[in-house]
Residue frames relative to the residue before (quaternion, step in Angstrom):
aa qw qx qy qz dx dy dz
X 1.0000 0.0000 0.0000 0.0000 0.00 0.00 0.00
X 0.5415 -0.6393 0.4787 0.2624 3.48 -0.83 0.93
X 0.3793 0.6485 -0.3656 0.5494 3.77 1.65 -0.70
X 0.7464 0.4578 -0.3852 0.2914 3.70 -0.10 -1.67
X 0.6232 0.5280 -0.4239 0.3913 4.24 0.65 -0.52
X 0.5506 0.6805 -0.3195 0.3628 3.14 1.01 -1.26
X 0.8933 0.2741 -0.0552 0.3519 2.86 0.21 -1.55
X 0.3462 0.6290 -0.3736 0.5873 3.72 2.00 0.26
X 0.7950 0.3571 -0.1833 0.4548 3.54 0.57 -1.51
X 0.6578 0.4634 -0.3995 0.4392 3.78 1.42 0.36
X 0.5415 0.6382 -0.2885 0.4650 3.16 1.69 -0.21
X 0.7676 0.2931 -0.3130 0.4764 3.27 0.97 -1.01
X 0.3525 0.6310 -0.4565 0.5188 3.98 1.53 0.19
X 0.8849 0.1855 -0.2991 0.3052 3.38 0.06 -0.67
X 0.6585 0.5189 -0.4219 0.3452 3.07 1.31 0.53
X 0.3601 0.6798 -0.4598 0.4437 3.20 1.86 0.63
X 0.5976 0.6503 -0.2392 0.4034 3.24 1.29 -1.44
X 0.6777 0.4811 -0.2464 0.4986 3.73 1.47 -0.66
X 0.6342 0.4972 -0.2992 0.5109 3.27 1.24 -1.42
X 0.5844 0.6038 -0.3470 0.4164 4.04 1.10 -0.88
X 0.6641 0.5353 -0.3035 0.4246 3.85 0.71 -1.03
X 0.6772 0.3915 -0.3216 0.5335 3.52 1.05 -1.43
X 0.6425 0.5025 -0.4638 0.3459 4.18 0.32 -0.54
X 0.8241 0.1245 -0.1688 0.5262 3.96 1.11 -1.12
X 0.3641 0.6586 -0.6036 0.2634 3.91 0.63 0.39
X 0.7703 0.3284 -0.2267 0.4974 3.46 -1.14 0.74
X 0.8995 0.1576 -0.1794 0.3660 3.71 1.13 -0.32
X 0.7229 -0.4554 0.1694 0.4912 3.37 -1.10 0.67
X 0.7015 0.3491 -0.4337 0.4449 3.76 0.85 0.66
X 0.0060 0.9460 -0.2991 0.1248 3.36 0.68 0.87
X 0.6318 0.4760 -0.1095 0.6019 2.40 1.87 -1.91
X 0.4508 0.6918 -0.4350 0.3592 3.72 0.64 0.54
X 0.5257 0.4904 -0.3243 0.6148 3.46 1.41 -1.01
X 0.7801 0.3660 -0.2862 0.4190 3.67 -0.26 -0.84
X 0.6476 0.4343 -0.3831 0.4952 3.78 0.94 -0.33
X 0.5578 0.4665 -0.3873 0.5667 4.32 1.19 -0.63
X 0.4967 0.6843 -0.4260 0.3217 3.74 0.84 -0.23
X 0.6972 0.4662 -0.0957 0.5361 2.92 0.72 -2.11
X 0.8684 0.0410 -0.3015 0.3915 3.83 0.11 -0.37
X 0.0620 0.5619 -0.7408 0.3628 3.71 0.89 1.54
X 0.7712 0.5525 -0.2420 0.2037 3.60 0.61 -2.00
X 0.7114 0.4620 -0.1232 0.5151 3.27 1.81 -0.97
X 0.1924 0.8466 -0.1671 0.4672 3.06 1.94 0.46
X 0.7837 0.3907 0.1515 0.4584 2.42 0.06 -2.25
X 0.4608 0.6899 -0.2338 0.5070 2.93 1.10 -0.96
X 0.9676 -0.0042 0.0039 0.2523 3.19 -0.18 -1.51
X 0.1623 0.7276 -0.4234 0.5148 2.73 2.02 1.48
X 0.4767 0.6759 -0.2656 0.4954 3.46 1.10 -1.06
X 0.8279 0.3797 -0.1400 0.3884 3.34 -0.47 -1.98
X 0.8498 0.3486 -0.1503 0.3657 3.48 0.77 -1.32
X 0.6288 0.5621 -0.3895 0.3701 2.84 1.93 1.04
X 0.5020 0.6963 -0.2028 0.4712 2.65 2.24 -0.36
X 0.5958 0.4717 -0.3632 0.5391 3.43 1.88 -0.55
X 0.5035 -0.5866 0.5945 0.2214 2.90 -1.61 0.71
X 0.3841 -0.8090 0.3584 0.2636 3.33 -0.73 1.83
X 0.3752 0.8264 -0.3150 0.2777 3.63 1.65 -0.30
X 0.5769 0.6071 -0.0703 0.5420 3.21 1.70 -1.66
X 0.7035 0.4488 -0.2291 0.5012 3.48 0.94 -1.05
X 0.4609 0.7290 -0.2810 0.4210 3.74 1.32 -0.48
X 0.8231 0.3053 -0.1834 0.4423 2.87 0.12 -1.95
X 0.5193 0.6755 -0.2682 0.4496 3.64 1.46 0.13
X 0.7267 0.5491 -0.3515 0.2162 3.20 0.68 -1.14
X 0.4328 0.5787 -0.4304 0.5409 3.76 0.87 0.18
X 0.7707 0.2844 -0.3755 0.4291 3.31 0.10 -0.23
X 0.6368 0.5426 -0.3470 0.4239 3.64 1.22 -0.81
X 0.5596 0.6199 -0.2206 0.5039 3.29 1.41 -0.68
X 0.6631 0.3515 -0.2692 0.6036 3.79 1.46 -0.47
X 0.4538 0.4626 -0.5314 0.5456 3.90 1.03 -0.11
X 0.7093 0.4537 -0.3821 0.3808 3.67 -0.07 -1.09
X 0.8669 0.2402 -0.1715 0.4018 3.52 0.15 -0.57
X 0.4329 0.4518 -0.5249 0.5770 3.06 1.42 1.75
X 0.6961 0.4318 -0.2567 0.5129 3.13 0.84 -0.82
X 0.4801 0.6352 -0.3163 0.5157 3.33 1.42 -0.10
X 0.7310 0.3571 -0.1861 0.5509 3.84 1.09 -1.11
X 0.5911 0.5705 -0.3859 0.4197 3.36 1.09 -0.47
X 0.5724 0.6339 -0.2481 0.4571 3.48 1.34 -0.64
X 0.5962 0.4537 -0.2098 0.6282 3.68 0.78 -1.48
X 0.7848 0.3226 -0.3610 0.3868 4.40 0.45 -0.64
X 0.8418 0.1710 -0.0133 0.5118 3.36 0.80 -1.21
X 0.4871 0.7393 -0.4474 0.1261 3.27 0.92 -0.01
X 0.4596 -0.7209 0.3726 0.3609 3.25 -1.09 0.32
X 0.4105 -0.7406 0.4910 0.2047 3.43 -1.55 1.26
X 0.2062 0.6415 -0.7336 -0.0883 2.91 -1.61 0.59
X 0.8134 0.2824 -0.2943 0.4147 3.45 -1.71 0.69
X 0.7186 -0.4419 0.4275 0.3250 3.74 1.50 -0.07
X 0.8098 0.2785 -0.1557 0.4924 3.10 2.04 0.06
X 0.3450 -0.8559 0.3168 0.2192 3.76 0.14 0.87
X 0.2019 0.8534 -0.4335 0.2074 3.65 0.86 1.22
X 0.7735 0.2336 -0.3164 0.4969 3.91 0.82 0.31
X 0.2993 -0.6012 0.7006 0.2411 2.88 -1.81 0.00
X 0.1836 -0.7785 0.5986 -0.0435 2.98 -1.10 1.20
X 0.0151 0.7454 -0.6523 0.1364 3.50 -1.03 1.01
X 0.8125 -0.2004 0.0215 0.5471 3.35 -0.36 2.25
X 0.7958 -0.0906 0.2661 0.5363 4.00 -0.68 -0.90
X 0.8072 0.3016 -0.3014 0.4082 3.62 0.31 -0.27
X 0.0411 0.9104 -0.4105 0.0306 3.56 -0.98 0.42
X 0.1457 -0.9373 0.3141 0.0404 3.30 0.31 0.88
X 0.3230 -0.6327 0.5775 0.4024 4.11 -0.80 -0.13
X 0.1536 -0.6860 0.6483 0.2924 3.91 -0.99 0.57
X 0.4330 0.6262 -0.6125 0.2128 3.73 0.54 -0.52
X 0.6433 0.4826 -0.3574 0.4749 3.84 0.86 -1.65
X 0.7008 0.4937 -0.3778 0.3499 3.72 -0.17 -0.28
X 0.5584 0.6172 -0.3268 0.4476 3.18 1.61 -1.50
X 0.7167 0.3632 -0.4268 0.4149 3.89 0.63 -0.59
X 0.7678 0.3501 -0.3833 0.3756 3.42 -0.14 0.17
X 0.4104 0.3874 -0.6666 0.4870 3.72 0.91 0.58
X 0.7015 0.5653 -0.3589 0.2440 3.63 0.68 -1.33
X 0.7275 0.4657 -0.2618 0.4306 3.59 1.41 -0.71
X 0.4637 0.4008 -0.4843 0.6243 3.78 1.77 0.02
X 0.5385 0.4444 -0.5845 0.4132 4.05 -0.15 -0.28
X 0.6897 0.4832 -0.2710 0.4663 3.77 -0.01 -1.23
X 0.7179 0.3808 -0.3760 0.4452 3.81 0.72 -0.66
X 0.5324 0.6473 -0.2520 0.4838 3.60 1.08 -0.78
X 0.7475 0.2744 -0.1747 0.5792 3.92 0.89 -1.15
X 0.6067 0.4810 -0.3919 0.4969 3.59 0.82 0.59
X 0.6571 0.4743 -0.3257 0.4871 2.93 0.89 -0.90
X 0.6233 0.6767 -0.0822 0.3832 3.70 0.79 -1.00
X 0.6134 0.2689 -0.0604 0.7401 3.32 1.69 -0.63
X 0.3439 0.8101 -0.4314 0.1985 3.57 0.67 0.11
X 0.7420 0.3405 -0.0675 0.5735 2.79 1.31 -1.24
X 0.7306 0.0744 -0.1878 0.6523 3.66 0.73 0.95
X 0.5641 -0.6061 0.4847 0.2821 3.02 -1.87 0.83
X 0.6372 -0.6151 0.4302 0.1747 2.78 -0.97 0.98
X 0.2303 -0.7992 0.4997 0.2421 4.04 -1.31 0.33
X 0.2940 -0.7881 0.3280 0.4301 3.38 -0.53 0.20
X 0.4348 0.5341 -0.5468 0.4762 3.71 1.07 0.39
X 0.3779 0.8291 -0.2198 0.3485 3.37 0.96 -0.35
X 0.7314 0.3031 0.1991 0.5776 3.01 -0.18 -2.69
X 0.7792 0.4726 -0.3870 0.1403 3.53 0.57 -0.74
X 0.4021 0.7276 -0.2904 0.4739 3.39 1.45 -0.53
X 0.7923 0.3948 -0.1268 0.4475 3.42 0.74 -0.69
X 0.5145 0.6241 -0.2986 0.5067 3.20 1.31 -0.26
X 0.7265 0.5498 -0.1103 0.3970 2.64 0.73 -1.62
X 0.6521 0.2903 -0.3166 0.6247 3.77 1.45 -1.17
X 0.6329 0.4178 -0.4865 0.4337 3.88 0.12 0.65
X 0.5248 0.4468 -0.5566 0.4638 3.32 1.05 0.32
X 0.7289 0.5257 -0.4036 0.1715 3.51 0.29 -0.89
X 0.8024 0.1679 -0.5008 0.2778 3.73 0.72 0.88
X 0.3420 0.5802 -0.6810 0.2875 2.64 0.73 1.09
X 0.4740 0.6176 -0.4286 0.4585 4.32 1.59 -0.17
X 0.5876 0.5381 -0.2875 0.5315 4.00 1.39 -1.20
X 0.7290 0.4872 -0.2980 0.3774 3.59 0.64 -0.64
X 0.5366 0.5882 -0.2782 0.5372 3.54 1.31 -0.82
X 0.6878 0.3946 -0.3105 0.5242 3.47 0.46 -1.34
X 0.7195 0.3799 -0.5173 0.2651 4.00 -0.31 -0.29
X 0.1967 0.8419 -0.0360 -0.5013 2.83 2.08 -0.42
X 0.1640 -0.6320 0.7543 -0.0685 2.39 -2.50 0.54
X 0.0187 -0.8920 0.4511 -0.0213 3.34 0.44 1.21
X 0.6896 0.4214 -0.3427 0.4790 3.18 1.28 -0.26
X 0.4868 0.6649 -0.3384 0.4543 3.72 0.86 0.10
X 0.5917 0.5994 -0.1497 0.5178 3.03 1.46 -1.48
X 0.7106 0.4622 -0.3030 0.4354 3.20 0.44 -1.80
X 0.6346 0.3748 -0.4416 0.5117 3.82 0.68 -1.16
X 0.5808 0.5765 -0.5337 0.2134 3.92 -0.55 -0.20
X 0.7335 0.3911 -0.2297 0.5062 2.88 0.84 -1.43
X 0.6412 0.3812 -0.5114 0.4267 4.28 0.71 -0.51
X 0.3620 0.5018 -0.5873 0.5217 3.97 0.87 -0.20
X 0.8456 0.2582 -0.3309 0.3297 3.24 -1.13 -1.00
X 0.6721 0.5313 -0.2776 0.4347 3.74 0.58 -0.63
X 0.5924 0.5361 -0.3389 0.4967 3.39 1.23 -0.50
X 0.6788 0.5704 -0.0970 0.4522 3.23 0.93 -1.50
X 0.5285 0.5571 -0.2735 0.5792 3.52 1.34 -0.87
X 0.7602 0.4027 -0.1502 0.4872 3.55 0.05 -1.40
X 0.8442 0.1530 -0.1919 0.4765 3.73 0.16 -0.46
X 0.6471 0.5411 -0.3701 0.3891 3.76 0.97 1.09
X 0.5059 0.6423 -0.2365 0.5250 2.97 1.81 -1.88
X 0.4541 -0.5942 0.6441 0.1608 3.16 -1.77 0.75
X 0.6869 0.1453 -0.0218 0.7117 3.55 0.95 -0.72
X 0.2934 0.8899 -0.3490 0.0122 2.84 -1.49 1.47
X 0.0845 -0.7014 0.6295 -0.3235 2.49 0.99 2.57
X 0.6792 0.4641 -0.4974 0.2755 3.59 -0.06 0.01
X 0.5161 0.4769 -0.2763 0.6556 3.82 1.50 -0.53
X 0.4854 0.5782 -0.3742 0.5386 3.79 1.19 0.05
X 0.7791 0.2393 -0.2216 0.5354 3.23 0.21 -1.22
X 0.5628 0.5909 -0.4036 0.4137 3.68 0.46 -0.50
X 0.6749 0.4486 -0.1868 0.5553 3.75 0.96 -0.96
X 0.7190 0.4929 -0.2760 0.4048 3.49 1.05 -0.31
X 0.4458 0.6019 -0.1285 0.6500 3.13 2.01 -0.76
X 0.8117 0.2268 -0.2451 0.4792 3.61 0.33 -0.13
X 0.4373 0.5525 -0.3771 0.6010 3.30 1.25 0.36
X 0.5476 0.5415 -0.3359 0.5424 3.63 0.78 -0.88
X 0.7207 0.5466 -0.2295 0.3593 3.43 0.36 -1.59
X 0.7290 0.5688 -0.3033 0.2303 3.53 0.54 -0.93
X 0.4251 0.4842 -0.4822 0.5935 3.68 1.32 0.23
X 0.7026 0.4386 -0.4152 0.3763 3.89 0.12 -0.62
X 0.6304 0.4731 -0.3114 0.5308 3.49 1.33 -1.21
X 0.8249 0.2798 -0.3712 0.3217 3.50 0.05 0.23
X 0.5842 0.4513 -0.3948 0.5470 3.20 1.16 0.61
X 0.5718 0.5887 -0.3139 0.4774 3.37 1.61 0.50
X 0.5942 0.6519 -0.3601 0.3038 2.94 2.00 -0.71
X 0.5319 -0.4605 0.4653 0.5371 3.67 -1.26 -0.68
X 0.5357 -0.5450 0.4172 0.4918 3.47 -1.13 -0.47
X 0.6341 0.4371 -0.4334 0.4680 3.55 0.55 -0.35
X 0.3409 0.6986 -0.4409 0.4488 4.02 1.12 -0.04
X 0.7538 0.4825 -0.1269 0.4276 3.11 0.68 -2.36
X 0.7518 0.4482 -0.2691 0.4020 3.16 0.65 -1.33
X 0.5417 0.6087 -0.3684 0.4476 3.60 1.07 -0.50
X 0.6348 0.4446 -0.3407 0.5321 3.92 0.62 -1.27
X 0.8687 0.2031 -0.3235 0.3153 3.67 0.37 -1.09
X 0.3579 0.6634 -0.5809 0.3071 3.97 1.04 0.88
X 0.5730 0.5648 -0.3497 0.4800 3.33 1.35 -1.58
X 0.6007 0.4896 -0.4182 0.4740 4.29 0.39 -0.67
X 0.7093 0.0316 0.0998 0.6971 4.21 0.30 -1.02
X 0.0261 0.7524 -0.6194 -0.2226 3.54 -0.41 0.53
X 0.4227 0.8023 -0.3134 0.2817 3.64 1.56 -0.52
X 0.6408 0.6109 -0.3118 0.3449 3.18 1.68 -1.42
X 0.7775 0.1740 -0.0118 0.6043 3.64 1.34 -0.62
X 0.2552 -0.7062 0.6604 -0.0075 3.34 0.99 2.00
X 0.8286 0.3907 -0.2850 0.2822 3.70 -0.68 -1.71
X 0.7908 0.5007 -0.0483 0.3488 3.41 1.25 -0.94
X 0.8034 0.0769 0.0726 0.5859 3.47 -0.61 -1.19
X 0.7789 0.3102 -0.1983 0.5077 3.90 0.83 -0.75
X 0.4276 0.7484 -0.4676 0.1961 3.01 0.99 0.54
X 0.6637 0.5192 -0.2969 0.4492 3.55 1.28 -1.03
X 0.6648 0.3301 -0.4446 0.5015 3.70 1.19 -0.26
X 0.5453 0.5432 -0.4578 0.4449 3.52 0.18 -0.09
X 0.7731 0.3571 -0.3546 0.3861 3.78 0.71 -0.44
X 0.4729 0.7693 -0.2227 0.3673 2.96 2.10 -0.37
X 0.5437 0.6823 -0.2336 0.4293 2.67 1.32 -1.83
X 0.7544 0.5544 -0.2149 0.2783 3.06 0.37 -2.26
X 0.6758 0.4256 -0.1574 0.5809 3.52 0.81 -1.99
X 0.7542 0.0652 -0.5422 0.3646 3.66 0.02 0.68
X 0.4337 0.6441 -0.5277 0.3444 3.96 0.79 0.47
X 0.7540 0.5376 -0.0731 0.3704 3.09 1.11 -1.09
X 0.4340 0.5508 -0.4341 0.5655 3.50 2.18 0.77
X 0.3334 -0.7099 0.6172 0.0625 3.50 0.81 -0.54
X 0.8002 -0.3583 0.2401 0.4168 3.61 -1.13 -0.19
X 0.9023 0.1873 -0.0240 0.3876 3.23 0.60 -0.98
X 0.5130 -0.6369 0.4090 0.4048 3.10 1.91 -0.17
X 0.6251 -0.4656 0.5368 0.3231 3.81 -1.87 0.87
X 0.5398 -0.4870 0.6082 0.3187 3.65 -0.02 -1.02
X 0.7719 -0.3500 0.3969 0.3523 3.27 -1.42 0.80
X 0.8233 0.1085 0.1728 0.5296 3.74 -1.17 0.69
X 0.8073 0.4017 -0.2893 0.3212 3.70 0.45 -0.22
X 0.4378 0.6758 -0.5020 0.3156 3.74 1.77 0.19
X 0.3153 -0.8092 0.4581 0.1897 3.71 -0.82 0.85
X 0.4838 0.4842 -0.5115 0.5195 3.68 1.38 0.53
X 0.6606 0.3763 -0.4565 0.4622 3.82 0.73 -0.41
X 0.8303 0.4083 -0.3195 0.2044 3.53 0.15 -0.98
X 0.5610 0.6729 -0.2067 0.4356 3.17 1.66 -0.67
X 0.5374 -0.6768 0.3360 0.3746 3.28 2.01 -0.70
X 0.4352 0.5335 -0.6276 0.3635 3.88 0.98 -0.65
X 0.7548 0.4674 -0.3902 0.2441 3.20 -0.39 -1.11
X 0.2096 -0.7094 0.6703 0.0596 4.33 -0.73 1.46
X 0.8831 -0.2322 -0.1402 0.3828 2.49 -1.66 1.70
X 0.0747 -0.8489 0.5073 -0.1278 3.27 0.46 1.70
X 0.7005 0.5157 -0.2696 0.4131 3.43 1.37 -0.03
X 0.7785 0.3563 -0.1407 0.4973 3.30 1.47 -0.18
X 0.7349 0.3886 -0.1348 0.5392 3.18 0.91 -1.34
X 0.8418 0.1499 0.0118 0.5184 3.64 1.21 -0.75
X 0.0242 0.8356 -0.5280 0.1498 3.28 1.27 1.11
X 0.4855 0.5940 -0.3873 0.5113 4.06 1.35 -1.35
X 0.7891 0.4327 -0.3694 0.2317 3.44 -0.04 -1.21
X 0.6880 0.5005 -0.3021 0.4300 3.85 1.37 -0.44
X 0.6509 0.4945 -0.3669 0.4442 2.88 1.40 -0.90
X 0.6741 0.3861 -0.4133 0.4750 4.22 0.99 -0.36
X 0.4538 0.5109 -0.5206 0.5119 3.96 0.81 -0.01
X 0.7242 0.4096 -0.3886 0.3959 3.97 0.17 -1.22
X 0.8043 0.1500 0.0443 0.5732 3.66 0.20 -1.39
X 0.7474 -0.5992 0.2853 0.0313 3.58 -0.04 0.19
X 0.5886 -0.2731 0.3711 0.6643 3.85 -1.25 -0.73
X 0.9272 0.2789 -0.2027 0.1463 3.27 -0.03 -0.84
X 0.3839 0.7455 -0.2006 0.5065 2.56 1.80 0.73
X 0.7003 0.4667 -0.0121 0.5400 2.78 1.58 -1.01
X 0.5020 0.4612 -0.3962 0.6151 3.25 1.85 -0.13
X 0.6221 0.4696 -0.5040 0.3720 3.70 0.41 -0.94
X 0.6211 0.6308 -0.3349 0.3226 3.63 0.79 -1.35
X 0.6967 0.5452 -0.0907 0.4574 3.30 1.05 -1.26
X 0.6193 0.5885 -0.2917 0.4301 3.57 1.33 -1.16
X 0.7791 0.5296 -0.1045 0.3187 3.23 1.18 -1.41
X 0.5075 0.4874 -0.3634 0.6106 3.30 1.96 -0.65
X 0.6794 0.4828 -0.4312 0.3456 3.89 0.58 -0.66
X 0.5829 0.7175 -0.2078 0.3199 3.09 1.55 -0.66
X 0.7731 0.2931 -0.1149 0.5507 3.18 1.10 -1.12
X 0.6326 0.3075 -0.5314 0.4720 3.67 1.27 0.53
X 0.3799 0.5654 -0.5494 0.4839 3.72 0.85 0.86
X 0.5394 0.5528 -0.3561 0.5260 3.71 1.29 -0.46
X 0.7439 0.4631 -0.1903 0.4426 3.62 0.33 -1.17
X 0.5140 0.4814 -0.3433 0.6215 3.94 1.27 -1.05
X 0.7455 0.5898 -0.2209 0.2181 3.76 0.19 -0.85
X 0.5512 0.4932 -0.2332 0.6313 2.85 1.72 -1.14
X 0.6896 0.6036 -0.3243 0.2345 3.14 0.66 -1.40
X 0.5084 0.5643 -0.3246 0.5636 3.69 1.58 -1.24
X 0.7511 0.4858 -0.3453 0.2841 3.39 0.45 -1.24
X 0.4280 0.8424 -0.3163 0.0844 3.30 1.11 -1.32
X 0.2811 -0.7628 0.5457 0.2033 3.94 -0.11 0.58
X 0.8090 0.0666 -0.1870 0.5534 4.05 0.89 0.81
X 0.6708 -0.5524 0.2585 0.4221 3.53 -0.86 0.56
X 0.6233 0.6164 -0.2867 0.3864 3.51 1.17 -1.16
X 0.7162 0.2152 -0.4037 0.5271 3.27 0.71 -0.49
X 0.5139 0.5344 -0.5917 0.3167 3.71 -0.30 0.06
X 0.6984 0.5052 -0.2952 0.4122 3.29 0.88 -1.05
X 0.7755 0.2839 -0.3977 0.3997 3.61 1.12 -0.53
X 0.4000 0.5697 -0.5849 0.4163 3.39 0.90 0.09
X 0.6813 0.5552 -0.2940 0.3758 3.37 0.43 -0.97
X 0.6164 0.4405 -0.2463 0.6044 3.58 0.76 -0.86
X 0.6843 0.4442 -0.3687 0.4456 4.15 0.59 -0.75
X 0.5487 0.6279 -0.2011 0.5140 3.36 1.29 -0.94
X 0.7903 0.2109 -0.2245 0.5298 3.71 0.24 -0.80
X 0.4407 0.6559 -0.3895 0.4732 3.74 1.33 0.18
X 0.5860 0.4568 -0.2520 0.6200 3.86 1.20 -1.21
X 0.9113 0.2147 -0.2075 0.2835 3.48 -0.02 -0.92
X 0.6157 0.4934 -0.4027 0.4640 3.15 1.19 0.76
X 0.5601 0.6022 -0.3756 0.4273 3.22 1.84 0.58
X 0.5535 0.5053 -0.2675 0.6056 3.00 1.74 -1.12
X 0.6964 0.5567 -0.2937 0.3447 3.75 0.12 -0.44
X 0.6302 0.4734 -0.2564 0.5595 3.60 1.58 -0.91
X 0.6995 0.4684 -0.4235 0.3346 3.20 0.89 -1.78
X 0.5391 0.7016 -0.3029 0.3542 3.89 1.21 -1.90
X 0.7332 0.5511 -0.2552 0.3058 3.22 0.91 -1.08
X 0.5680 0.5754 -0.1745 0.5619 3.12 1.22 -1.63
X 0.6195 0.5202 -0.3588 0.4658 3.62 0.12 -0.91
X 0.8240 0.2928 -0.1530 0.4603 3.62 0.28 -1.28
X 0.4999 -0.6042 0.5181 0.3414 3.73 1.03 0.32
X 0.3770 0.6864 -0.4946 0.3770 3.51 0.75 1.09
X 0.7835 0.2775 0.2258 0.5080 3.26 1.84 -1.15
X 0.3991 -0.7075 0.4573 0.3620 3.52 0.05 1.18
X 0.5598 -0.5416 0.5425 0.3146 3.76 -1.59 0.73
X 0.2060 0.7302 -0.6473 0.0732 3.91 -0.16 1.07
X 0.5876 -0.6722 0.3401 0.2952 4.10 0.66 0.67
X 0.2528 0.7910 -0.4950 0.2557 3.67 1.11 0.92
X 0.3275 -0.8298 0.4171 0.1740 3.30 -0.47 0.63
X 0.5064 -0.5659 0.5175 0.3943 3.99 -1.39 1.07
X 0.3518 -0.6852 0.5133 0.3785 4.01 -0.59 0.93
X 0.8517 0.3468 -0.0641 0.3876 3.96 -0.86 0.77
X 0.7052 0.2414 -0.1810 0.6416 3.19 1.64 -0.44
X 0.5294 0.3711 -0.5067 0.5703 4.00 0.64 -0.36
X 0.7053 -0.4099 0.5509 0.1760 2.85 -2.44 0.82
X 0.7195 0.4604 -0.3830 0.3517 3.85 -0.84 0.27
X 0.8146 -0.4177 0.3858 0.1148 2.93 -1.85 1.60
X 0.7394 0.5965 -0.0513 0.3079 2.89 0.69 -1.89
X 0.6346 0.6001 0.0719 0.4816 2.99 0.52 -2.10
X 0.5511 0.7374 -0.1120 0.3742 3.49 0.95 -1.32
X 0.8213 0.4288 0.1628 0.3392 2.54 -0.21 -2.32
X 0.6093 0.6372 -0.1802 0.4361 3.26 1.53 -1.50
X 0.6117 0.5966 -0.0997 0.5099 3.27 0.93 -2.18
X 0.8394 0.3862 -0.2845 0.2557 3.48 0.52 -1.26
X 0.5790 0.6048 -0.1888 0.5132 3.19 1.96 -1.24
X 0.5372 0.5323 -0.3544 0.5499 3.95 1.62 -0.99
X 0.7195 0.4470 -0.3612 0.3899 4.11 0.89 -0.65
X 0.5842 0.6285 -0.3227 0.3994 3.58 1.65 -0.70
X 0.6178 0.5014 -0.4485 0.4072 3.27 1.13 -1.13
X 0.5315 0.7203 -0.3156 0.3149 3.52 0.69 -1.52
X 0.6572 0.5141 -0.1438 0.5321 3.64 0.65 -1.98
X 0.6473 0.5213 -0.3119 0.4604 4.00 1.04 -0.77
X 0.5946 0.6652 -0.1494 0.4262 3.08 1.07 -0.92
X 0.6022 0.6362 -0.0278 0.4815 2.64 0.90 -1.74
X 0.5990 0.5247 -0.1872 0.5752 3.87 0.74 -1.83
X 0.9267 0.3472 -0.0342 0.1397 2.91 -0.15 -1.46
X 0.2431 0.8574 -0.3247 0.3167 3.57 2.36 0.09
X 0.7666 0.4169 -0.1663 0.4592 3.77 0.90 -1.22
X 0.6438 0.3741 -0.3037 0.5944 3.94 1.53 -1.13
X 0.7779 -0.3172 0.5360 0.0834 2.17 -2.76 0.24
């Protein structure tokens, strides 16, 4: 049932919405719980609409949504506003937003649109390349504001999507071979706190006070649930504070300090759950385009949950990717919720014309 994401992706929302209260209740970010409230509501909201829209309509668009993004994408890298050293929103008066998160889903309806389109013949690469190539370029806008982890997810989205849609696929070959190449250039491209981040995740010990500090507290606050977890409100790496940006980047790490291994399986069961939802539709799908975007919405969820899960456990350098539904942000949010409508369209739309 097209119903069955929805209501997975409100379950695992409202247990962010818990895991959110116990990370800022009691502290001078407080007003964060009550602001993830309001756009759960606008969310929801636009889960609704973008299921009610036929995803077909959104297609014959996606080039153009795909040029909004990658203005609003430069507008970001010129004027955008900074915070932490990094130029990722646009702001306008009181509101303020992240285009990178949006940027993946024009980028995953483009990719559903150029599959679908070649369906009916093999594709060339003189062809296909040109296009690749302009769908790399924000994930190149996204790096530069920087944001390396935003980045990094673009390009496994598209690669994921490449590899398990394409009819032929030496061209996600050579593309994957090419970016290997690249990685001596990308790290001499990085910042230093970039660098210094990749080599905490290698020894975080070497810089307990420093760069390895947030995995090391990570580490700790999810060793330190144990089977069954502290209890509600009662993990002492979240409340006490070791634990940085405990609402976004490391939302996992309160929710295994509070409730645990087995907690953490339910958490985990339910994200596996609802991209079995999205793979499902996708099989089901009544034209190529949508399989591909389910498919592309699908490998979007599980390459968030998989980086953030990682990072957390010192599996993964700290690059700020967010838990879909449980980190704090507007952004993030909104993305997930509109990436579950398209899905739910799909979904709607398997039996009509």
């Amino acid at each position: 049932s097209y119903l069955s994401g929805g209501i997975d992706s409100s379950l695992v929302a409202a247990l962010g919405l818990l895991n959110l209260y116990s990370a800022v209740n009691g502290t001078r970010h407080a007003g964060k719980f009550d602001q993830q409230l309001r756009w759960m509501f606008v969310g929801a909201i636009a889960f609704a609409v973008f299921t009610a829209i036929d995803y077909r309509s959104l297609l014959r668009v996606a080039w153009i949504g795909f040029g909004l993004a990658l203005v609003a994408l430069i507008i970001v890298d010129v004027a955008g506003s900074n915070a932490k050293g990094s130029e990722r929103w646009i702001s306008i008066g009181t509101l303020g937003g992240q285009p990178s998160e949006l940027a993946k889903l024009a980028v995953i309806l483009v990719l559903a649109r150029l599959v679908s389109d070649g369906a009916g013949a093999k594709p060339s690469w003189a062809a296909l390349a040109p296009k690749l190539l302009l769908l790399c370029v924000p994930a190149v806008l996204i790096a530069v504001q920087p944001d390396l982890g935003t980045a990094t997810l673009l390009t496994l989205i598209m690669l994921s999507v490449g590899f398990l849609a394409l009819r032929d696929l030496w061209p996600m070959v050579y593309t994957l071979f090419g970016m290997f190449l690249a990685v001596p250039i990308l790290w001499e491209s990085m910042h230093r706190y970039q660098k210094d981040r990749v080599l905490a995740f290698l020894d975080p010990s070497a810089d307990s006070t420093g760069s390895g500090w947030h995995t090391l507290q990570s580490i700790f606050a999810v060793g330190s649930g144990k089977l069954l977890g502290k209890g509600f409100m009662s993990g002492t790496q979240n409340q006490f504070d070791f634990l940085p940006e405990h609402w976004t980047d490391f939302p996992f790490s309160v929710w295994a300090e509070e409730w645990g291994f087995v907690g953490s399986v339910v958490m985990l069961a339910l994200f596996a759950f609802l991209i079995v939802w999205l793979l499902n539709i996708a099989l089901r799908a009544r034209d190529t385009a949508g399989a591909v975007l389910c498919v592309g919405v699908a490998a979007m969820t599980f390459w968030h949950v998989i980086v953030n899960v990682a990072m957390v456990l010192g599996m993964a350098p700290v690059v700020g990717v967010t838990l879909p539904f449980i980190s704090y942000g507007g952004s993030s949010l909104l993305t997930f919720f509109i990436g579950m409508g398209l899905c739910g369209s799909v979904s709607l739309r398997r039996h009509g014309y």
